[in-house]
N, C-alpha and C positions, 0 to 999 in steps of 0.2 A: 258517220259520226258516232265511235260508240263510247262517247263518254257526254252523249245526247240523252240521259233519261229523264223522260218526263213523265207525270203520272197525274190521272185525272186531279188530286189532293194539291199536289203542287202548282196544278195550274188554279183551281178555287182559293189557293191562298193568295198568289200573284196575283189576282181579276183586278184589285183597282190600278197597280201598277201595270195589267195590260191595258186598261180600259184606257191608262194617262195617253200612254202608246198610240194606240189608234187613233185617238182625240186628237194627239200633237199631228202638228204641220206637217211633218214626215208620212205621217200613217194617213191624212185624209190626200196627200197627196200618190200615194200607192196604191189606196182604195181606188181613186180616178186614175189610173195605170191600170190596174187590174178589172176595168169595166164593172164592177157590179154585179147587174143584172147575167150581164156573158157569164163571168166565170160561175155564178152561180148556177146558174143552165149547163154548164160544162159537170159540174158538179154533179147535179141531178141526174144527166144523162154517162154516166160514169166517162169520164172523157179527159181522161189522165194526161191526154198529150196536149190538150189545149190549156188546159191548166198549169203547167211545165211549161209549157211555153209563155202565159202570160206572167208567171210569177219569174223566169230571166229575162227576161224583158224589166220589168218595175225593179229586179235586183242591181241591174246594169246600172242603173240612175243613183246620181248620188243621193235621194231623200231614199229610196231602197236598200242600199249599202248601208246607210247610216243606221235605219230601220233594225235588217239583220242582226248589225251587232249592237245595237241596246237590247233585243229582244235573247241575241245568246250569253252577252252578260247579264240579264236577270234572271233568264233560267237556267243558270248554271246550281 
């Protein structure tokens, strides 16, 4: 995506409208798709492929689908 740029400033201006995102039905429903605690341990333990994995996985779903594109229509 290279008409994807994000920059630390754009996303501190976004925060309450990401914060809306997460909070909504979609995003706590992706949270519990994406396990949490796993991917955060996936995370720490630099672990790219588990993480790529669990985010198409939650992408597949329509509360993920939906997700994606509120989250690429606000930070465009």
């Amino acid at each position: 995506m290279s008409d994807f740029n994000i920059t630390d400033a754009k996303i501190a201006a976004k925060r309450p409208e990401l914060e809306k995102l997460a909070n909504s039905t979609d995003g706590k429903r992706v949270k519990e798709l994406l396990g949490g605690d796993k991917i955060e341990q996936a995370a720490k333990r630099g672990d790219i492929a588990a993480i790529a994995a669990a985010l198409q996985t939650a992408l597949k779903t329509e509360e993920g689908a939906r997700l994606a594109n509120q989250l690429r229509e606000l930070m465009k």
